[in-house]
C-alpha positions in Angstrom: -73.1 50.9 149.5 -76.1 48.8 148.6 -78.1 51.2 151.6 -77.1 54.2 149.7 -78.9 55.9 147.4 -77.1 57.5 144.5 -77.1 60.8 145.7 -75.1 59.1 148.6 -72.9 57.2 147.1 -72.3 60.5 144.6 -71.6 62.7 148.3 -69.0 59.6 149.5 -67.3 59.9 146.4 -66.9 63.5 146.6 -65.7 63.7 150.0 -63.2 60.5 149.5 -61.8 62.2 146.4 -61.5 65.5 147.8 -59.6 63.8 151.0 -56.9 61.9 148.9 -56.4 64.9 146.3 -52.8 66.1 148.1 -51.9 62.7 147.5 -52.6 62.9 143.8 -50.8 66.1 143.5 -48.1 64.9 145.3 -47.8 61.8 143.0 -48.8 63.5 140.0 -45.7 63.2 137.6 -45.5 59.1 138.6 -49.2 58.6 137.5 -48.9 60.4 134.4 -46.0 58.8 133.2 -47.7 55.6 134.2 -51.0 55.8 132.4 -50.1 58.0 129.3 -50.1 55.4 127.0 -53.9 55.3 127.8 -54.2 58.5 127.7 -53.3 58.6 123.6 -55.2 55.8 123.1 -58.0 57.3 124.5 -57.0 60.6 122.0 -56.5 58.2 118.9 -60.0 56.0 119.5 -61.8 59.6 120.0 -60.7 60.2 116.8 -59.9 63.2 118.4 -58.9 66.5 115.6 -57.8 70.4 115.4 -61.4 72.3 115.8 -63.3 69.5 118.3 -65.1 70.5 121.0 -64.5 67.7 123.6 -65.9 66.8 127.2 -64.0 64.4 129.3 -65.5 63.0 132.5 -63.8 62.1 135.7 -60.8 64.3 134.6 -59.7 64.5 138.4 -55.9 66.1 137.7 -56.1 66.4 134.5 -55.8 63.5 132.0 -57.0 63.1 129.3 -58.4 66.1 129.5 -55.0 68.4 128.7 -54.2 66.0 126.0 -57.3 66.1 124.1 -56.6 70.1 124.8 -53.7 69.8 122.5 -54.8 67.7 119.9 -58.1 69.9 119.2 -55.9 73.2 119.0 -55.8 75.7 117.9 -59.7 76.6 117.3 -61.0 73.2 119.0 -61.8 73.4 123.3 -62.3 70.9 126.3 -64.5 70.6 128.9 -63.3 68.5 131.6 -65.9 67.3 134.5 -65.1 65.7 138.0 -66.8 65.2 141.3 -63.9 67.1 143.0 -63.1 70.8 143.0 -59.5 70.0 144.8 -58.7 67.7 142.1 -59.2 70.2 139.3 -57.6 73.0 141.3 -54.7 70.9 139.8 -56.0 69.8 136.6 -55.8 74.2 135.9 -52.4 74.7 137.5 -50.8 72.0 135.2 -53.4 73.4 132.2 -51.7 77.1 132.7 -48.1 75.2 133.4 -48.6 74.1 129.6 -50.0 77.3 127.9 -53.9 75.4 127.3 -56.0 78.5 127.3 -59.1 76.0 125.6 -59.8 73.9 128.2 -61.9 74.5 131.2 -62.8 72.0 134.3 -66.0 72.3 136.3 -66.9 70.6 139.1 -69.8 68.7 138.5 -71.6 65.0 138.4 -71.1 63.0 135.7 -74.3 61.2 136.5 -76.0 63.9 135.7 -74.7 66.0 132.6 -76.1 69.6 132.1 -74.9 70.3 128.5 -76.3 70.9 126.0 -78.1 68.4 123.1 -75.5 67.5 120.2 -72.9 69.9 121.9 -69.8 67.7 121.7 -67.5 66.3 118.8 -66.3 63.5 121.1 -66.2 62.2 124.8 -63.6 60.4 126.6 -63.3 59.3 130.1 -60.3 57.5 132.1 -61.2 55.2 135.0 -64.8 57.3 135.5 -67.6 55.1 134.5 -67.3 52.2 136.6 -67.8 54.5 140.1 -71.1 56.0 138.5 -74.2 54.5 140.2 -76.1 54.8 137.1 -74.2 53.8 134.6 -77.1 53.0 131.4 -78.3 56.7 132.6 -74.6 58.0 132.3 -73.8 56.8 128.8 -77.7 57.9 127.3 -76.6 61.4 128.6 -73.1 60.9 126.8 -74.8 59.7 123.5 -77.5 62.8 123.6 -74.7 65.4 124.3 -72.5 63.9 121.6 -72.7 65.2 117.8 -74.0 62.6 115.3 -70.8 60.8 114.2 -69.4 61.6 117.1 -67.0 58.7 119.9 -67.2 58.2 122.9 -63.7 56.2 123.8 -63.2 55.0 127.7 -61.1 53.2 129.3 -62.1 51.1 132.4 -60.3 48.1 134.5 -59.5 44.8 133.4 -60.1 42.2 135.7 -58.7 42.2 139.7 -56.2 39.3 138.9 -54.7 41.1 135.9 -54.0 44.2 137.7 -51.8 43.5 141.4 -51.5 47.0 142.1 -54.9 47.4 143.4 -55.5 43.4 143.8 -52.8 42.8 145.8 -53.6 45.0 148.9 -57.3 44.0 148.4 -56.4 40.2 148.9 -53.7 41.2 152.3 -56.9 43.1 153.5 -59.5 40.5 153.2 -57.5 38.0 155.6 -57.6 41.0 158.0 -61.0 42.0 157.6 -64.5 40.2 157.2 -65.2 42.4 154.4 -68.5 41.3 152.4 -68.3 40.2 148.8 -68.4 43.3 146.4 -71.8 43.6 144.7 -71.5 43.8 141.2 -74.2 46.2 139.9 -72.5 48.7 142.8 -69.7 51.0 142.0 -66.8 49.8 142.2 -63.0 49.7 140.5 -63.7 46.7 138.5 -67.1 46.8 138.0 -67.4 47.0 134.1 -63.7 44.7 134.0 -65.7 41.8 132.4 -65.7 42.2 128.3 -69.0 42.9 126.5 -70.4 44.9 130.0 -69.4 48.7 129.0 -70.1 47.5 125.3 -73.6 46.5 126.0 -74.5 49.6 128.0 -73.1 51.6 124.9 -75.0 49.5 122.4 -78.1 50.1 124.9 -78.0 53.8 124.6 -77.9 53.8 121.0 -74.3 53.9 119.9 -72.4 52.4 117.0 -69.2 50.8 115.5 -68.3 49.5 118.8 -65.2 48.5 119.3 -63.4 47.2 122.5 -60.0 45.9 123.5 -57.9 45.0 126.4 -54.7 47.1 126.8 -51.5 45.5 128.2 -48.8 47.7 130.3 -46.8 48.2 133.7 -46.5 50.7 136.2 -42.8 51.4 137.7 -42.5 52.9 140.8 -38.8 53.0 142.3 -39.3 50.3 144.9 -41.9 48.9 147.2 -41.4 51.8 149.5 -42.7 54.0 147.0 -45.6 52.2 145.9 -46.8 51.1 149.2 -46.6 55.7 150.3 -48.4 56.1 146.8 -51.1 53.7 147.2 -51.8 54.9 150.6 -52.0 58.6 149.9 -54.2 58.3 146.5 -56.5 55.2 147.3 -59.1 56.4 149.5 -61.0 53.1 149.8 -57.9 51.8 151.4 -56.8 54.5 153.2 -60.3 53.6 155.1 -59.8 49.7 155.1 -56.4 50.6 157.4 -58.1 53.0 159.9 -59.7 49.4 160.7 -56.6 47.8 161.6 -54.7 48.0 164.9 -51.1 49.2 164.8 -49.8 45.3 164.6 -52.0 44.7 161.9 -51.1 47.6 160.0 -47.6 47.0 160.0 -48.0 43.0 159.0 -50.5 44.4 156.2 -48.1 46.7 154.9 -45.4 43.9 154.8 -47.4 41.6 153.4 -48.3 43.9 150.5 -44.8 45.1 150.1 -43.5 41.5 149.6 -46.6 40.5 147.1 -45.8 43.3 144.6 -42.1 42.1 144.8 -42.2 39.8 142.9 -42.1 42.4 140.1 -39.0 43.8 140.3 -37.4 44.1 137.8 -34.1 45.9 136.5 -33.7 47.7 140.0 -37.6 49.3 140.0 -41.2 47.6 140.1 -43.1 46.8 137.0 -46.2 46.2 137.9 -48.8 44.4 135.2 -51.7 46.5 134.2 -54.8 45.6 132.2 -57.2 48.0 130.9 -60.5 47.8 128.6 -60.7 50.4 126.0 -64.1 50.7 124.7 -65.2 53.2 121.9 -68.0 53.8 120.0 -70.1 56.0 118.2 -73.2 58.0 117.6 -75.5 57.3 114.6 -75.0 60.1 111.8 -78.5 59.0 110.9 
């Protein structure tokens, strides 16, 4: 990506997201159960309350977007943003599954918000900011679209090492592949996983009370099976990294990964660690 302007990478990201959306529907019960307990922290460090008018960014299927729905209800609304128009062709089945009538989802760039000034009680985002390309212009849009008084609470990833179920495949594939070392000012799942980097960019555009924290958990698939057909249908970076291989390789890759997440199984399912940053903060009253 370091070729690519941001209006590039903003195109692959569209296209990638669009191509693996199937897979998130198809897997869309076992991620939510996985990452809910993000999603109420994300609610709770929103500050989130009946009557808010809320904009999530990188909503993709619908969390935390439909949550946040809830909690602002009755006279509150959402707005929910992502890249792809497949993923939130999801995001509104599931919103008219559970009776939300106030939240909508529009397909748009989060790189490039066109809301209005002081529009928004509160913003959250889950797993968004660290793909943005312009991350400092991201979060000054997020502070000037945000009421005075108002939080912006996001949750990125936690360090590679803490978190297998991406790490793991990553470290199979780069004995497979002469892949070149990540830059890390380009987007990227664990760009903003070191502490004080999404607080500083916050501080930088003006926000207050920050407050940031690493979040513990696991996510339990049924076997190795299962997470190996998961990861491969919703990870699109990897689902590119394996059109690389030949047949042989694939099959030693997959199990090579199979056997590394293994090792936590636990009570008859996998239990993979997870490790998340959850940084909030807010905008001046005065």
């Amino acid at each position: 990506m370091a070729n690519m302007t941001a209006q590039d990478v903003i195109s692959t990201q569209r296209e990638e997201w669009t191509r693996v959306a199937p897979g998130w529907e198809k897997w869309d019960a076992v991620f939510d159960r996985n990452l809910s307990f993000i999603n109420y922290r994300l609610v709770a460090e929103a500050r989130l309350r009946p009557g808010f008018r809320v904009l999530d960014l990188g909503s993709g299927t619908g969390y935390p977007a439909l949550l946040a729905a809830q909690a602002v209800t009755p006279e509150g609304s959402v707005v929910g943003l992502d890249l792809s128009e497949a993923m939130l062709t999801v995001a509104r089945r599931k919103a008219k599954e559970q009776g939300l009538s106030n939240v909508e989802f529009m397909a748009a760039d989060a790189c490039a918000i066109d809301l209005g000034d002081a529009s928004f009680d509160a913003v959250t985002s889950r797993f968004c900011l660290m793909f943005l390309p312009d991350i400092q212009k991201a979060v000054r849009d997020i502070a000037r679209v945000l009421k005075p008084g108002g939080y912006l609470a996001a949750a990125v990833w936690s360090a590679p090492e803490k978190n297998p179920m991406t790490s793991a495949p990553m470290g199979v594939l780069k004995k497979m592949l002469s892949l070149p070392t990540p830059d890390p000012d380009q987007p990227g799942i664990f760009r903003l996983a070191k502490p004080g980097d999404l607080r500083g960019t916050m501080e930088s555009a003006g926000l207050d009370t920050i407050v940031e924290d690493e979040t513990v958990g696991e996510s339990f698939y049924a076997s190795a099976d299962e997470y190996f057909e998961a990861l491969m249908e919703i990870a699109a970076p990897l689902q590119t990294l394996f059109a690389k291989l030949s047949t042989e390789q694939k099959a030693g890759a997959e199990a090579e990964i199979k056997q590394a997440v293994s090792k936590f199984r636990r009570n008859g399912h996998l239990a993979l660690p997870m490790a998340v940053r959850v940084v909030s903060g807010r905008k001046p009253i005065s």
